[in-house]
Gaussian input, Z-matrix of N, CA and C with variables (Angstrom, degrees):
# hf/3-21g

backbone

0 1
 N
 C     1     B1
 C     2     B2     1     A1
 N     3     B3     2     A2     1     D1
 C     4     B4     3     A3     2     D2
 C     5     B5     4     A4     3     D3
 N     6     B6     5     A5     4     D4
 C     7     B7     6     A6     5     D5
 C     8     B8     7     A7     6     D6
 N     9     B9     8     A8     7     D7
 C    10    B10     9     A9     8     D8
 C    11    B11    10    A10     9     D9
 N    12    B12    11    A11    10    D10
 C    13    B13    12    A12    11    D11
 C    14    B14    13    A13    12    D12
 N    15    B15    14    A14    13    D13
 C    16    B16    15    A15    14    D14
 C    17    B17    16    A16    15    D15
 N    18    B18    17    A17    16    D16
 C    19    B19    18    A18    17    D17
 C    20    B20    19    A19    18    D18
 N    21    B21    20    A20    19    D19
 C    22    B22    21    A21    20    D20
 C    23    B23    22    A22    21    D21
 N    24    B24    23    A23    22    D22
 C    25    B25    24    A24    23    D23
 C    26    B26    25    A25    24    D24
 N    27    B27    26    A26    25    D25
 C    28    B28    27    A27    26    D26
 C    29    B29    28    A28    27    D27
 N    30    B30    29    A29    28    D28
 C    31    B31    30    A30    29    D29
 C    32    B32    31    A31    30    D30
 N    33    B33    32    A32    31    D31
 C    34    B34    33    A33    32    D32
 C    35    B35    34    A34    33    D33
 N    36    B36    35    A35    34    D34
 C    37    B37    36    A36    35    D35
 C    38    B38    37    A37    36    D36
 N    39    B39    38    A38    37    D37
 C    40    B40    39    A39    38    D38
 C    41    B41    40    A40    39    D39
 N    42    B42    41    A41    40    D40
 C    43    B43    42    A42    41    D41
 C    44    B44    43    A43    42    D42
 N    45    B45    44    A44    43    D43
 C    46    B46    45    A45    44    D44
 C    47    B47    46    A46    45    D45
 N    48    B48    47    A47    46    D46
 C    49    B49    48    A48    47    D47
 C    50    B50    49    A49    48    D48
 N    51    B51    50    A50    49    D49
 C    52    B52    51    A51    50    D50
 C    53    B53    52    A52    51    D51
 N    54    B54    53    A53    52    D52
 C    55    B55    54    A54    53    D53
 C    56    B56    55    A55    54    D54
 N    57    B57    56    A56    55    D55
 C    58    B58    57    A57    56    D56
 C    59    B59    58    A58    57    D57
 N    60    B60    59    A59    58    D58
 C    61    B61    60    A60    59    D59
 C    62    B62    61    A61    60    D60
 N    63    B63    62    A62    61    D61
 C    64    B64    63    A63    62    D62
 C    65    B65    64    A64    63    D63
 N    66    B66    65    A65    64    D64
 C    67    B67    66    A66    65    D65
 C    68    B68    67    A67    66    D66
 N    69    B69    68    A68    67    D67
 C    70    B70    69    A69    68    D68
 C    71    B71    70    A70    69    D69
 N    72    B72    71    A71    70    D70
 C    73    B73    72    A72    71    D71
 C    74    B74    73    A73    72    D72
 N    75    B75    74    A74    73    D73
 C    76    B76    75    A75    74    D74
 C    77    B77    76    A76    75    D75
 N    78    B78    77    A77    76    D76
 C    79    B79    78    A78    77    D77
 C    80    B80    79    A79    78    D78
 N    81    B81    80    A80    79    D79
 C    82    B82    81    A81    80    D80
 C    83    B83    82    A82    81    D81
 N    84    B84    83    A83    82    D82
 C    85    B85    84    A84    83    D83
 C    86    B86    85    A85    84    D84
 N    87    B87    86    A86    85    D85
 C    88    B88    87    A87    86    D86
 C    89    B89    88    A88    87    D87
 N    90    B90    89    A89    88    D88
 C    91    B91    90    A90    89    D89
 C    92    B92    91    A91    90    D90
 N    93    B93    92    A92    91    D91
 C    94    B94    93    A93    92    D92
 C    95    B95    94    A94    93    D93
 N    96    B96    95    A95    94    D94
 C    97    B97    96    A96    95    D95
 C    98    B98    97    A97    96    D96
 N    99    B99    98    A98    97    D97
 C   100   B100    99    A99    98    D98
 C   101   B101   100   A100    99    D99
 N   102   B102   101   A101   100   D100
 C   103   B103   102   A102   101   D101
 C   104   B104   103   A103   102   D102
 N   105   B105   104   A104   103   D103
 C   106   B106   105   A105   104   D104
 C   107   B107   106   A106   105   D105
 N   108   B108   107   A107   106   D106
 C   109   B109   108   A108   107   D107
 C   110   B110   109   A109   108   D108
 N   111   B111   110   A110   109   D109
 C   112   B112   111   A111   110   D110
 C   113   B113   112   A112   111   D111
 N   114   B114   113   A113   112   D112
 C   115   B115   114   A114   113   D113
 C   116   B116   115   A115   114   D114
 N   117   B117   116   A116   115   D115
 C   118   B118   117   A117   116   D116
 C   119   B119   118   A118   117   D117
 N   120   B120   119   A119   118   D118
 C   121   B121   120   A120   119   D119
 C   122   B122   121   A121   120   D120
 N   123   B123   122   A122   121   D121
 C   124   B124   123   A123   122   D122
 C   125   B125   124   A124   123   D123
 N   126   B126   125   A125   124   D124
 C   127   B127   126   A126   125   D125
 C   128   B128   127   A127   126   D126
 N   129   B129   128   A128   127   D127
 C   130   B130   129   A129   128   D128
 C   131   B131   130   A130   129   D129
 N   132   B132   131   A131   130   D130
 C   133   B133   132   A132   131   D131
 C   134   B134   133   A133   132   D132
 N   135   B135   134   A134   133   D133
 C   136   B136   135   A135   134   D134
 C   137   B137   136   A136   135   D135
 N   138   B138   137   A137   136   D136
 C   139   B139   138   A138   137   D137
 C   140   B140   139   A139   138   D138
 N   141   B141   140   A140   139   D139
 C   142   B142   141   A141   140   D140
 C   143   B143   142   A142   141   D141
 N   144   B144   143   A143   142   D142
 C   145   B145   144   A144   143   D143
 C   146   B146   145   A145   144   D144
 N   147   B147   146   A146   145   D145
 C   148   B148   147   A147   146   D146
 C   149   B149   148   A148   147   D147
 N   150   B150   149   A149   148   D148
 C   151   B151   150   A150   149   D149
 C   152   B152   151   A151   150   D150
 N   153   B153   152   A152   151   D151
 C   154   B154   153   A153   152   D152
 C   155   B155   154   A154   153   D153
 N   156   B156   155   A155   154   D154
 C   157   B157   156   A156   155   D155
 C   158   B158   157   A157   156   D156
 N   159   B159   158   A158   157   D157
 C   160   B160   159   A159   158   D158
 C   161   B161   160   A160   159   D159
 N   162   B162   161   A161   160   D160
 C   163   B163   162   A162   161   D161
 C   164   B164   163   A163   162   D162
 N   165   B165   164   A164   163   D163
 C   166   B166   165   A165   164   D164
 C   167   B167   166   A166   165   D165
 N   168   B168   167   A167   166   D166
 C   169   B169   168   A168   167   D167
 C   170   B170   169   A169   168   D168
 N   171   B171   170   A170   169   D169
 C   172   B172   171   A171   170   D170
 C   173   B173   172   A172   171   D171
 N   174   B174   173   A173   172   D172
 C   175   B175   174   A174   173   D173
 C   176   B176   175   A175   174   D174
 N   177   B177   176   A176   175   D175
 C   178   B178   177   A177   176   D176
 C   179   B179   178   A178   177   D177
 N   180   B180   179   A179   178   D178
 C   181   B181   180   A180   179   D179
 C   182   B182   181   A181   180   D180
 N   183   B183   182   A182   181   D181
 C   184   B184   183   A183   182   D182
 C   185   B185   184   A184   183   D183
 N   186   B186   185   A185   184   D184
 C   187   B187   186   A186   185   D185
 C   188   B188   187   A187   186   D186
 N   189   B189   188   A188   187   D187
 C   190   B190   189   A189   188   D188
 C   191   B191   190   A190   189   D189
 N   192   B192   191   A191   190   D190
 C   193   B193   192   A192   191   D191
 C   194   B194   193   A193   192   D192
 N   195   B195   194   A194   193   D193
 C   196   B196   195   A195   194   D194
 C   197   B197   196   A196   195   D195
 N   198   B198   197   A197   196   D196
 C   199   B199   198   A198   197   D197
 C   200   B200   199   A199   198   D198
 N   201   B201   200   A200   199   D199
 C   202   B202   201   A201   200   D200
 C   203   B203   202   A202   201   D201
 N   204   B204   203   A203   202   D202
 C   205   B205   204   A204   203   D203
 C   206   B206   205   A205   204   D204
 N   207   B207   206   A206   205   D205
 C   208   B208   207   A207   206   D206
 C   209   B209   208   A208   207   D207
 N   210   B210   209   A209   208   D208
 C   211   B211   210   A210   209   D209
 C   212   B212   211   A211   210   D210
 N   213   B213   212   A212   211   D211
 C   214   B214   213   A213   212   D212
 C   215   B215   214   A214   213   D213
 N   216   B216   215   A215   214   D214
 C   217   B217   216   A216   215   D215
 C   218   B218   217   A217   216   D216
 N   219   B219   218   A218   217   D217
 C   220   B220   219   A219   218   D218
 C   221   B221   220   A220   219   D219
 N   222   B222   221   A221   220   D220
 C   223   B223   222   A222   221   D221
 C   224   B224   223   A223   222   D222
 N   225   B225   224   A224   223   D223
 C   226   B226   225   A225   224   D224
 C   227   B227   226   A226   225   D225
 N   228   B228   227   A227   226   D226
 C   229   B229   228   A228   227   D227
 C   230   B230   229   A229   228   D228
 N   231   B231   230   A230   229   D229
 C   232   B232   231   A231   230   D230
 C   233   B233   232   A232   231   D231
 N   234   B234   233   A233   232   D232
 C   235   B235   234   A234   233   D233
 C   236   B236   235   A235   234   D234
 N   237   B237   236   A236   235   D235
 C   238   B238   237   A237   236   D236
 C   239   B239   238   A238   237   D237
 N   240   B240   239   A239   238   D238
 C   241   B241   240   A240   239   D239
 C   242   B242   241   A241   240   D240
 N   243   B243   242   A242   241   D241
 C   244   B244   243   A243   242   D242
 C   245   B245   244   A244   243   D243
 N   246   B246   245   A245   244   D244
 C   247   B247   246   A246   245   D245
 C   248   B248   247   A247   246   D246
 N   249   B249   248   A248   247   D247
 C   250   B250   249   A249   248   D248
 C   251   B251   250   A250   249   D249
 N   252   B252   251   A251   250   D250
 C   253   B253   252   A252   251   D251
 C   254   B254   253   A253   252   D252
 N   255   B255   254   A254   253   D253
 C   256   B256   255   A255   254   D254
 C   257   B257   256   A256   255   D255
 N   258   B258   257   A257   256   D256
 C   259   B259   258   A258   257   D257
 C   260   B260   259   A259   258   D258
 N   261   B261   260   A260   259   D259
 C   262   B262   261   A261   260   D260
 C   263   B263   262   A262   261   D261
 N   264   B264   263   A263   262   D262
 C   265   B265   264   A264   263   D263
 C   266   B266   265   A265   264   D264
 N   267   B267   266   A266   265   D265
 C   268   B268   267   A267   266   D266
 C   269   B269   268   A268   267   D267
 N   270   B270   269   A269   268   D268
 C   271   B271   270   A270   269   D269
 C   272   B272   271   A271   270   D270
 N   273   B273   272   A272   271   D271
 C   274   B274   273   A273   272   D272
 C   275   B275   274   A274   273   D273
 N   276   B276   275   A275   274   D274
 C   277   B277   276   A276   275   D275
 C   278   B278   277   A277   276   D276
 N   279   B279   278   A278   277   D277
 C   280   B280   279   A279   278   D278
 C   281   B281   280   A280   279   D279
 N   282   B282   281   A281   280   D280
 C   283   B283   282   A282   281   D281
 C   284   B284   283   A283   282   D282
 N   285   B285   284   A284   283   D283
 C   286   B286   285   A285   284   D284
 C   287   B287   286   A286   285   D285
 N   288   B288   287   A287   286   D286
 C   289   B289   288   A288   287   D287
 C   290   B290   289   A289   288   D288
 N   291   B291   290   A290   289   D289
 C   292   B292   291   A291   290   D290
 C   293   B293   292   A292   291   D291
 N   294   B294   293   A293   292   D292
 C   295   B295   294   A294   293   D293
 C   296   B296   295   A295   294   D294
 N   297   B297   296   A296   295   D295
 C   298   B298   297   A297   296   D296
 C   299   B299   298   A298   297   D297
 N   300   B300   299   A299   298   D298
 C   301   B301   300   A300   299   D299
 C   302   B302   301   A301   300   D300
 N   303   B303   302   A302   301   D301
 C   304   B304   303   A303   302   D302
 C   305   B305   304   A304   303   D303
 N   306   B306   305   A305   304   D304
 C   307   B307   306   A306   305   D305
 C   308   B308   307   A307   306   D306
 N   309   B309   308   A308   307   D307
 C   310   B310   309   A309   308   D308
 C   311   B311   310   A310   309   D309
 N   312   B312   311   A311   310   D310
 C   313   B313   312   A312   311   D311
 C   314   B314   313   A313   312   D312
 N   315   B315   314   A314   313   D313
 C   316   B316   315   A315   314   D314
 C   317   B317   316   A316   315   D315
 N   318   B318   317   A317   316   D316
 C   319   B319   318   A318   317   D317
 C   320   B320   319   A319   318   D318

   B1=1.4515
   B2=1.5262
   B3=1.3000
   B4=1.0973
   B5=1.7483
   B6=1.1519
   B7=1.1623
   B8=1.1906
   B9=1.2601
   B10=1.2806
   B11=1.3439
   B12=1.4649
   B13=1.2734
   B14=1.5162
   B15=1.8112
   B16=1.0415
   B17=2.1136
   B18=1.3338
   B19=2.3098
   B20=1.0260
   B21=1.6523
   B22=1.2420
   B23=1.6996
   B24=1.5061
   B25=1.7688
   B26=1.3532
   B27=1.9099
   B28=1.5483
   B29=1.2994
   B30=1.6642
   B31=1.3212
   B32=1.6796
   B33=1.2337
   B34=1.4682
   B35=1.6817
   B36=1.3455
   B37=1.6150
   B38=1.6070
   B39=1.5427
   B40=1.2801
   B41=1.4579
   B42=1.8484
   B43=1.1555
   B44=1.6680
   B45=1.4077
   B46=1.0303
   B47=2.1273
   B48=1.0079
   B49=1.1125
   B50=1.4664
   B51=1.1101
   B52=1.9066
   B53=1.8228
   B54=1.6604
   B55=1.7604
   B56=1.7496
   B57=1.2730
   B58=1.7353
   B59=1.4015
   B60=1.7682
   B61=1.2904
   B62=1.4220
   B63=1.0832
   B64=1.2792
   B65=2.1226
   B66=1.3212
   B67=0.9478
   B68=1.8389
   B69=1.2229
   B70=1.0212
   B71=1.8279
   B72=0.9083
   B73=1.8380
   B74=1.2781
   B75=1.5542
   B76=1.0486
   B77=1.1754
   B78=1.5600
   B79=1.6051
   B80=1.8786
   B81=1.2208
   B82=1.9399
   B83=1.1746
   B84=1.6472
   B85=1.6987
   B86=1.4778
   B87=1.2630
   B88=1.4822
   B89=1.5265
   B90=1.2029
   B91=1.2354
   B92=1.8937
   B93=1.1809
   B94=1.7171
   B95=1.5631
   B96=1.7961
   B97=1.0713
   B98=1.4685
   B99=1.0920
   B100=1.9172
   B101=1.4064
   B102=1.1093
   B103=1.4303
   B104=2.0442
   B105=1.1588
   B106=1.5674
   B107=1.5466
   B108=1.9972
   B109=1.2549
   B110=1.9337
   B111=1.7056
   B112=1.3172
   B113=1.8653
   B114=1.5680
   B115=1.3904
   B116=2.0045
   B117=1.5955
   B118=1.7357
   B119=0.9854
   B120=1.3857
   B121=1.2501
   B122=1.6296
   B123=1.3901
   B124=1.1399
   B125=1.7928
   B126=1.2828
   B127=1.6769
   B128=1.6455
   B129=1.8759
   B130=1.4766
   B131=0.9561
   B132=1.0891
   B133=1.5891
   B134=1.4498
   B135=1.0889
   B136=1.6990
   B137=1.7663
   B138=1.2445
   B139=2.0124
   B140=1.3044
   B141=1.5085
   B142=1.4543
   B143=1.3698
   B144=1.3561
   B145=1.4238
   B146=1.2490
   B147=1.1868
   B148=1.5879
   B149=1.5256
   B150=1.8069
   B151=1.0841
   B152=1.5898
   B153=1.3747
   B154=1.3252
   B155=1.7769
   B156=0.8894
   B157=1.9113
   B158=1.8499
   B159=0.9105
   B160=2.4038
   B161=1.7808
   B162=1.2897
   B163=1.6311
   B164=1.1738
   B165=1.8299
   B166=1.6871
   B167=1.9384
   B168=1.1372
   B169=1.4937
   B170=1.6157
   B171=1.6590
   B172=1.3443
   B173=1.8209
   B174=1.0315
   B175=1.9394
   B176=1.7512
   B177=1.6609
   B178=0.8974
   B179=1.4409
   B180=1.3330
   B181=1.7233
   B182=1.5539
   B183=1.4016
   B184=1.3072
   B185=1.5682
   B186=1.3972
   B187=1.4407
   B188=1.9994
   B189=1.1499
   B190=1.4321
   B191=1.5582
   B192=1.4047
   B193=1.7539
   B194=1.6543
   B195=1.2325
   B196=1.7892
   B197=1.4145
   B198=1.3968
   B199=1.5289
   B200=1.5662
   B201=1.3634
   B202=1.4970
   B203=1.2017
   B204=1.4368
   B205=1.5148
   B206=1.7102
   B207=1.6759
   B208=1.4054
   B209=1.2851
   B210=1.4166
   B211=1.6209
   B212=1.4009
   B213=1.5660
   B214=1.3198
   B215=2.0326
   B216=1.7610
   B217=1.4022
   B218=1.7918
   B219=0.9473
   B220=1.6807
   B221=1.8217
   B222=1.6467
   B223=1.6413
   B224=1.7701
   B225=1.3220
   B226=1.8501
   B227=1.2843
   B228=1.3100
   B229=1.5312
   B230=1.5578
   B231=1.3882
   B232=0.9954
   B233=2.0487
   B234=1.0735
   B235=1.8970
   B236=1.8327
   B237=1.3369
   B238=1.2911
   B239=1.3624
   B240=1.7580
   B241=1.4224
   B242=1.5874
   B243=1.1077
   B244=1.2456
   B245=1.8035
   B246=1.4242
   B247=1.3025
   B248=1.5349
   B249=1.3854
   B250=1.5075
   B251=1.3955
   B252=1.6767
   B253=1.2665
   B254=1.4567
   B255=1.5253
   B256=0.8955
   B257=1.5552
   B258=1.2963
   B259=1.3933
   B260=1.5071
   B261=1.1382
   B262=1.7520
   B263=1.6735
   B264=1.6556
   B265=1.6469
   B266=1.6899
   B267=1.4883
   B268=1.1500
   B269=1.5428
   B270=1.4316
   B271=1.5927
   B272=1.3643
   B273=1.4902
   B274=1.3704
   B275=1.5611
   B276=1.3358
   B277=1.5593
   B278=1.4562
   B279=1.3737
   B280=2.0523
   B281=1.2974
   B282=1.6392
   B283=1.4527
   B284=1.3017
   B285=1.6727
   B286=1.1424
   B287=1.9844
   B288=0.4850
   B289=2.0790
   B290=1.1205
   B291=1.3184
   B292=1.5248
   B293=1.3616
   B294=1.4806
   B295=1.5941
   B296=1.6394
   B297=1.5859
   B298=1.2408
   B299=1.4565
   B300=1.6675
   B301=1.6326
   B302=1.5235
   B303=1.0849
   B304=1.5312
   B305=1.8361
   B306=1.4462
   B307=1.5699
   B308=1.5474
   B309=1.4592
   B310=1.4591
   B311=1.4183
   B312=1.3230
   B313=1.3014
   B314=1.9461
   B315=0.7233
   B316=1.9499
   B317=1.7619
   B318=1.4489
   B319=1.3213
   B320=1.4994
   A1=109.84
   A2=125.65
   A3=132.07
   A4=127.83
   A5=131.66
   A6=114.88
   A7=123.58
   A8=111.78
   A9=111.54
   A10=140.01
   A11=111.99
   A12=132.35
   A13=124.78
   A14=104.26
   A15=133.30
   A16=110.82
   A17=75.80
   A18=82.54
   A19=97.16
   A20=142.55
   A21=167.26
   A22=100.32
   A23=94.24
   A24=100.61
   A25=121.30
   A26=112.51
   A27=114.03
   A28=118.69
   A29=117.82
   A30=121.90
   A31=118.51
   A32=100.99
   A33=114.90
   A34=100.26
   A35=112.77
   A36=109.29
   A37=120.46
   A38=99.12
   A39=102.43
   A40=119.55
   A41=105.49
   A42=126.64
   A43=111.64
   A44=114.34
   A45=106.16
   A46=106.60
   A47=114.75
   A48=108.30
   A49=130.47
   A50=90.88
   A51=114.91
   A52=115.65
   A53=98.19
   A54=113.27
   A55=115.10
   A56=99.98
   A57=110.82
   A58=109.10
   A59=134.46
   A60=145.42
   A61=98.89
   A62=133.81
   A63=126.26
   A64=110.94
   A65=97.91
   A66=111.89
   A67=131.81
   A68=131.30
   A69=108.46
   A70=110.80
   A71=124.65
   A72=145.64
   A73=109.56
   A74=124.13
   A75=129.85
   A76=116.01
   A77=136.08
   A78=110.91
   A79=82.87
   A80=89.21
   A81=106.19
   A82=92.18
   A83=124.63
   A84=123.44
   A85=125.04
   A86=119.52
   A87=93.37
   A88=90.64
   A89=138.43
   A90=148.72
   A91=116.81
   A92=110.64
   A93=120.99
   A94=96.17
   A95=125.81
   A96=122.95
   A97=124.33
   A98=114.43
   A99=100.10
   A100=122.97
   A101=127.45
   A102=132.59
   A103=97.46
   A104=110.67
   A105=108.79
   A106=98.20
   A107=109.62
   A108=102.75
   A109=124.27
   A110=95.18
   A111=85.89
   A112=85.16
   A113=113.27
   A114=84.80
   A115=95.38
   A116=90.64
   A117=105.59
   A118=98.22
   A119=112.04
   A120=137.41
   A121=117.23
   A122=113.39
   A123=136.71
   A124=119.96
   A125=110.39
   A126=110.45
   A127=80.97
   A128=75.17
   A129=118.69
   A130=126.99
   A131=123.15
   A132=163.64
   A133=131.99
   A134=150.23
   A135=128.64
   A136=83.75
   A137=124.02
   A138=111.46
   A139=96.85
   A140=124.19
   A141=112.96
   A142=115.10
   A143=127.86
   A144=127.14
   A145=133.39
   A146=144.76
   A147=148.65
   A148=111.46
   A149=101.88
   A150=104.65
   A151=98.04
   A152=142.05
   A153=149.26
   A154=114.95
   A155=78.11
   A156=88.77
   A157=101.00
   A158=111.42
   A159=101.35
   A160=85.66
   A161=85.32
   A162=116.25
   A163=104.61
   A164=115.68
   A165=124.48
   A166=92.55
   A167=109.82
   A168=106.21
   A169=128.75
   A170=104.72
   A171=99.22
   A172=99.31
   A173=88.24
   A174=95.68
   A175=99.31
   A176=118.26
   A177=101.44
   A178=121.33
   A179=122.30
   A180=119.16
   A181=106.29
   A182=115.50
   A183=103.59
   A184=103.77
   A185=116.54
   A186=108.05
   A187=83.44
   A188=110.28
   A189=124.48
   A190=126.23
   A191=115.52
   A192=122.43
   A193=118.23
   A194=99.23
   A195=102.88
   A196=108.33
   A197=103.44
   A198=117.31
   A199=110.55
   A200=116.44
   A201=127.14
   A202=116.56
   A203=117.47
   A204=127.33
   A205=136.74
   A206=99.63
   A207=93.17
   A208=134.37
   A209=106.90
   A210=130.46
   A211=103.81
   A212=105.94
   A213=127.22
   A214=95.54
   A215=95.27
   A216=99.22
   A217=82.92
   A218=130.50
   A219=127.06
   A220=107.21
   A221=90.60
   A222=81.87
   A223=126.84
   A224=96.34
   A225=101.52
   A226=110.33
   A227=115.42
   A228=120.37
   A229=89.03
   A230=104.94
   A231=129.57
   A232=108.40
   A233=83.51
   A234=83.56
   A235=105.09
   A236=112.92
   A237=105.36
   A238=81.65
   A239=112.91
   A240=126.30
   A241=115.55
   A242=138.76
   A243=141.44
   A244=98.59
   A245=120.16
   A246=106.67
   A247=141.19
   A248=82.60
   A249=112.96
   A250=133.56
   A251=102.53
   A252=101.24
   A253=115.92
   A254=123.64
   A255=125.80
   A256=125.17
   A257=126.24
   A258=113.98
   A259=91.90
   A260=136.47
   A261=127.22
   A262=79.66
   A263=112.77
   A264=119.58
   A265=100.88
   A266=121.14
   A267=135.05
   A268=129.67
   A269=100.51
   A270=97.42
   A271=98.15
   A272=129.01
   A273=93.26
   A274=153.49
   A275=88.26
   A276=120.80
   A277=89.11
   A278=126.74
   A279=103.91
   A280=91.56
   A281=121.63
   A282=84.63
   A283=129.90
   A284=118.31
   A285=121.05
   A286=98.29
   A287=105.58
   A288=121.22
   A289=99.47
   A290=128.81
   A291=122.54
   A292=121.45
   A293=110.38
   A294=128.54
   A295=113.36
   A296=117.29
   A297=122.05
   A298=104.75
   A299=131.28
   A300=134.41
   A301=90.35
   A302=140.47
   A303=132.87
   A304=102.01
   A305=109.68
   A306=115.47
   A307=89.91
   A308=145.07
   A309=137.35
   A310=110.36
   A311=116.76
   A312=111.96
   A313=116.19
   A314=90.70
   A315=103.26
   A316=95.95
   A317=122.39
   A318=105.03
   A319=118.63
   D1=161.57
   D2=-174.91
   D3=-117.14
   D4=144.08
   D5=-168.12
   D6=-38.10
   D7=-52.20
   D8=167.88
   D9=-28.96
   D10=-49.33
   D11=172.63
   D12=-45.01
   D13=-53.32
   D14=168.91
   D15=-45.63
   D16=-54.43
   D17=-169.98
   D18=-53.74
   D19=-45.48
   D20=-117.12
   D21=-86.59
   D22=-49.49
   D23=177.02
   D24=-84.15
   D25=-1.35
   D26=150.52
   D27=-79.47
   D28=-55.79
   D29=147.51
   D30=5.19
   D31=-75.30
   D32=-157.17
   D33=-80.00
   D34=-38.08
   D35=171.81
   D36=-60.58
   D37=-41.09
   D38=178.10
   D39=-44.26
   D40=-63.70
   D41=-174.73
   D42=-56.15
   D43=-23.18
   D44=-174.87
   D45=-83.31
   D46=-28.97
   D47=171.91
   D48=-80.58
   D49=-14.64
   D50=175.18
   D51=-68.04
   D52=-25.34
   D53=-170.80
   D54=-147.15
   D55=9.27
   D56=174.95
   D57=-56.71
   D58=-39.83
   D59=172.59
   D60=-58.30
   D61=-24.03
   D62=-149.97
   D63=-111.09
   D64=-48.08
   D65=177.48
   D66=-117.86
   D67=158.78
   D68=175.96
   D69=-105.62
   D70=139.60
   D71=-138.60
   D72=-114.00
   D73=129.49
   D74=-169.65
   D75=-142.28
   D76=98.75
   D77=-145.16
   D78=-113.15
   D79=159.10
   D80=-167.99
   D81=-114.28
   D82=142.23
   D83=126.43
   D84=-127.03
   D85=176.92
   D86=-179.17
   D87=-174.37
   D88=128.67
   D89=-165.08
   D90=-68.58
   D91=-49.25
   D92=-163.52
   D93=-127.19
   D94=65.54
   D95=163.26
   D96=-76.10
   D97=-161.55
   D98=157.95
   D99=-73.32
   D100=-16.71
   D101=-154.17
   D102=-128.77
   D103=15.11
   D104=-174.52
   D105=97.04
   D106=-174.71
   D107=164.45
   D108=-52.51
   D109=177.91
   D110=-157.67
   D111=-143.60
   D112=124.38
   D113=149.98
   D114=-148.81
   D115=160.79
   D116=-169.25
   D117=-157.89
   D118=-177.43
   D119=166.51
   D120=-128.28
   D121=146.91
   D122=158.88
   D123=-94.62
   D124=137.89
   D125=179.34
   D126=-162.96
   D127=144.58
   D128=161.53
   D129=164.43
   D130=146.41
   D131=-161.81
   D132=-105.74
   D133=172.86
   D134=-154.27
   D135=-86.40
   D136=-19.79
   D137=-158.18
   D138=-101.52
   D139=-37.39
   D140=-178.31
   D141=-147.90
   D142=-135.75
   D143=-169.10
   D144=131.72
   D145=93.31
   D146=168.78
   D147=-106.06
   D148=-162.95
   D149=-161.15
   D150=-147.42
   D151=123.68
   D152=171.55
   D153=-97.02
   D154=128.68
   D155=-161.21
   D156=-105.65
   D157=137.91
   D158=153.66
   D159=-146.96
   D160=138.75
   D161=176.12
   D162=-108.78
   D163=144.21
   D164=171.57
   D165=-39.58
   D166=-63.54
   D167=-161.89
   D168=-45.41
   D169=-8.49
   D170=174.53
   D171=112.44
   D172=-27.72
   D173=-175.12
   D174=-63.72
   D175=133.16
   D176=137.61
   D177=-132.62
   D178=176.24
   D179=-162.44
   D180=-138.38
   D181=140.73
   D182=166.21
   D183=-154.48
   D184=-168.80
   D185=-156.73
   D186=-169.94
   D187=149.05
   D188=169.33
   D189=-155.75
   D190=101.27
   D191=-172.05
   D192=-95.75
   D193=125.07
   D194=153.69
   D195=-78.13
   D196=115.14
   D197=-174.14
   D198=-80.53
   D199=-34.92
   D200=169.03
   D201=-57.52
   D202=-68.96
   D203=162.10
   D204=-45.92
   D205=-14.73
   D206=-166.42
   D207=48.72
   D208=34.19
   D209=176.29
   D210=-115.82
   D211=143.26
   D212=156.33
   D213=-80.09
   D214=141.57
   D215=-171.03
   D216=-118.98
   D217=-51.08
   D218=158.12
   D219=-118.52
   D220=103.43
   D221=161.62
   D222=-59.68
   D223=161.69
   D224=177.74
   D225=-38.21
   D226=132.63
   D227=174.90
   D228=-150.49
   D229=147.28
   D230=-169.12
   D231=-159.59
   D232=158.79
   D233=-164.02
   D234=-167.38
   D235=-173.62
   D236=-168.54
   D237=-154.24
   D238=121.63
   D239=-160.95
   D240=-134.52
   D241=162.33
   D242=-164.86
   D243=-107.38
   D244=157.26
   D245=148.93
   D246=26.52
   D247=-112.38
   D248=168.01
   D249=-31.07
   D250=-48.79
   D251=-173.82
   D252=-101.18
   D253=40.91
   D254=173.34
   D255=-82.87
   D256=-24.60
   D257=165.39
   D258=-136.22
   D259=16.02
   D260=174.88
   D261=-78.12
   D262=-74.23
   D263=-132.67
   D264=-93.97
   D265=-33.76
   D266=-171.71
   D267=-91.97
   D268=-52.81
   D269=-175.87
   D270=-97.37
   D271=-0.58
   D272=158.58
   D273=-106.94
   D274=31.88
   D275=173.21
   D276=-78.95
   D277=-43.22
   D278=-171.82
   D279=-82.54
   D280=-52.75
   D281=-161.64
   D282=-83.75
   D283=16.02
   D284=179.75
   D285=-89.81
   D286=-8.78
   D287=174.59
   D288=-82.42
   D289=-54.60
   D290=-174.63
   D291=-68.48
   D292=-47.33
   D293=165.71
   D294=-43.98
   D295=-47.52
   D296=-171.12
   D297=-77.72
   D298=-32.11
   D299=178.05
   D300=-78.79
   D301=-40.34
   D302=-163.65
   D303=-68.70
   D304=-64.45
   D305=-157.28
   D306=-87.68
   D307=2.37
   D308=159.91
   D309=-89.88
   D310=26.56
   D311=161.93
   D312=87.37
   D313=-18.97
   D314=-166.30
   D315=-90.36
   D316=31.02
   D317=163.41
   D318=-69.73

């Protein structure tokens, strides 16, 4: 496994305590995905809901829906990231999306 992999399960703890009030949480793993092992979470709630993925390979993926609207609010993006840019450059494009649908009233 790769460092990456490793941060991935702070990552995912973090995030999970950051939006646990909000959503209900479903964390995935799975050994021989496409991208190596795999572990994420799934959340959602009656208004919205995605899914944050990190793969052994460094990939991570995520996805975020208005379930009311039938809008993608961030389509799937997925990328292959170092370290660093795991919640400076990357994850906080979702959770800055989630923060802005949460505290604008539209929970």
């Amino acid at each position: 496994m790769t460092s990456i992999f490793s941060e991935s399960r702070k990552a995912l703890d973090d995030f999970e305590a950051l939006f646990s009030d909000h959503f209900e949480m479903k964390r995935i793993s799975a050994s021989n995905g496409d991208f190596g092992e795999l572990e994420g979470i799934q959340f959602d709630s009656a208004k919205r809901g995605g899914f944050l993925y990190f793969w052994s390979t460094g990939m991570i993926e995520y996805h975020l829906v208005d379930y009311e609207k039938g809008e993608e609010i961030i389509p799937v993006a997925a990328r292959v990231v170092e370290k660093k840019d795991i919640e400076q450059e990357y994850l906080g494009v979702l959770i800055n999306a989630i923060r802005a649908e949460i505290e604008g009233g539209r929970e």
